[in-house]
N, C-alpha and C positions, 0 to 999 in steps of 0.2 A: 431405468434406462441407463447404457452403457456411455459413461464420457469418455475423451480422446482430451489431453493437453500434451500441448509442444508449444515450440519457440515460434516464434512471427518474425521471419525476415524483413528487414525493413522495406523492401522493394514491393509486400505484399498490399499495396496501397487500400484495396477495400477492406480487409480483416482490419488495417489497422483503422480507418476510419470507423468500420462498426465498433472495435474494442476501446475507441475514445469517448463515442458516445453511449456505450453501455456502463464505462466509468463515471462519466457525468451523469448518469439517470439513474446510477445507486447509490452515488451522493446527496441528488436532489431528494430521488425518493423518501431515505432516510430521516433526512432533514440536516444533514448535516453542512449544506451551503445552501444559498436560496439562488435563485436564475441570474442573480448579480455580483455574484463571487467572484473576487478577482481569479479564485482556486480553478474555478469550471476552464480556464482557457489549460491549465496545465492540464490538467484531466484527460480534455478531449485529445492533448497532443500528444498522441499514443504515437506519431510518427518521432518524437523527437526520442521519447523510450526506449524504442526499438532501433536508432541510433545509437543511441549512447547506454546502452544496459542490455537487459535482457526481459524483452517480453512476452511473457506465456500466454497462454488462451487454453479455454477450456470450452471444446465444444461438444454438443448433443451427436451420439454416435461412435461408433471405432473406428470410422477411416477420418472425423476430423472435418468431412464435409459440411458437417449440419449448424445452427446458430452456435455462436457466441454464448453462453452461458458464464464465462466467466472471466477474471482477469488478474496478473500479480506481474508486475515489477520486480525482480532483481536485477540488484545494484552491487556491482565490482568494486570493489576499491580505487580509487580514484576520479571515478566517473563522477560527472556534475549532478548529479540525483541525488548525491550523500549527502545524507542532513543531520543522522545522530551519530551512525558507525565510525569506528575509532578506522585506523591507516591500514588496520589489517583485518578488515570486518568486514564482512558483505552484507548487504541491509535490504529487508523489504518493504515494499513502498506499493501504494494505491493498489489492495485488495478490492476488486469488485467481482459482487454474484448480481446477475440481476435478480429484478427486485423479483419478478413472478417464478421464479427457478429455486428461492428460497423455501427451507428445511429440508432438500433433498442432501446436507452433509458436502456440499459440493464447495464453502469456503478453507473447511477441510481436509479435503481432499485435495483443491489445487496449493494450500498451505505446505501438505507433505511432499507434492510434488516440488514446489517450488525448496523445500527442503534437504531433498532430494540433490536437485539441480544442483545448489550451491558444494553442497558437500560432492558432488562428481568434479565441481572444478576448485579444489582445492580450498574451502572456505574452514577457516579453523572456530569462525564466531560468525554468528547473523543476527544483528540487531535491527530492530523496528521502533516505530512510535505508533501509538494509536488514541485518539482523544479518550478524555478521564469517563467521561460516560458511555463507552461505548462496552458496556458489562458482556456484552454478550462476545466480544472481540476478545475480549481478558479473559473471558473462560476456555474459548479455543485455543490462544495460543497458552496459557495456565495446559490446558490440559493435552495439548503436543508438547511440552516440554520446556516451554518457554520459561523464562525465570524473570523478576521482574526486578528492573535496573533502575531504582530512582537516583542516578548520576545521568541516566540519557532524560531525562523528565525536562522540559521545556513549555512557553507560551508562545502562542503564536497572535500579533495583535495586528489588526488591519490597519492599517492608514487611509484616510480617503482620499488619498493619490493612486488605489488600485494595490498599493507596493505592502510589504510586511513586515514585520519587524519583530526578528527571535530573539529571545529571552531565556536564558536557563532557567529554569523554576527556582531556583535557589535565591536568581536577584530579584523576584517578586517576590518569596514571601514578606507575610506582613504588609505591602502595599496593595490593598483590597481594591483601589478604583487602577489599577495596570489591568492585578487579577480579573476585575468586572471586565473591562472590555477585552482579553485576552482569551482563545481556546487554550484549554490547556490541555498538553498531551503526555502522556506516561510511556516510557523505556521499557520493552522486554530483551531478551536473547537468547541465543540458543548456541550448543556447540554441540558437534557433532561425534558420538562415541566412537 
């Protein structure tokens, strides 16, 4: 089947509601949050994204009409979504395919697109994070060209206030009960030939 990805104006108020909840259901799916993660509110607020960044969609079709299949975040410089990217870095954030549209190559495809994107508006570096087991995430962007940055490498630990609390990976090691209840996430990036 032929895909179609483009940007989602923020005014497009159903796309972005399905594009929130289709990022929340490849999270859950995965196992990567459970239905009580303080994460799933940001997830679904694909409105606030599409405010403040740029948010793509990837749907079933060529004119664009048909479901949601997929979903990527870029992130400008400056923008409140930046969490590893250095002052002149554009960064991507909350890759989702849904979960039944997987092995059709389609996390990859909205990756190049979304690689794409950045390098059309002047992006000279594109860094990411993506959690340490997510092998299958490391080999896609490994194999787009990604390079892997262990200076962006951080924890991310929950509080039971809902709120979180970042850590370079550098100030955990050696303290195994942080690391225990922290995700940890690993640095890639890319620059554009």
């Amino acid at each position: 089947m032929t895909e179609s990805i483009r940007e989602v104006a923020p005014t497009e108020t159903s796309r972005i509601v399905e594009i929130g909840e289709l990022s929340a259901l490849a999270y859950l799916a995965d196992g990567l949050v459970n239905s009580t993660h303080p994460y799933l509110v940001a997830l679904r607020d694909a409105q606030a994204r599409a405010e403040d960044a740029h948010l793509l969609m990837m749907c079933d079709g060529e004119a664009g009409a048909g479901p949601i299949v997929g979903t990527l975040t870029v992130v400008e410089p400056g923008s409140p979504f930046i969490e590893v990217a250095g002052p002149d870095e554009f960064e991507f954030r909350m890759l989702a395919v849904s979960p039944i549209e997987r092995g059709r190559g389609l996390g990859a495809k909205l990756t190049r697109a979304g690689m794409d994107f950045a390098a059309e508006r002047g992006a000279k570096r594109v860094a990411l994070s993506t959690m340490s087991h997510m092998h299958a995430a490391h080999r896609l962007y490994e194999r787009l060209g990604f390079e892997r940055r262990t200076d962006l490498d951080w924890v991310v630990i929950d509080n039971p206030d809902g709120t979180v609390t970042r850590v370079p990976a550098a100030e955990v090691e050696g303290d195994s009960e942080v690391a225990a209840r922290g995700i940890q996430l690993i640095g890639y990036s890319w620059e554009p030939r």
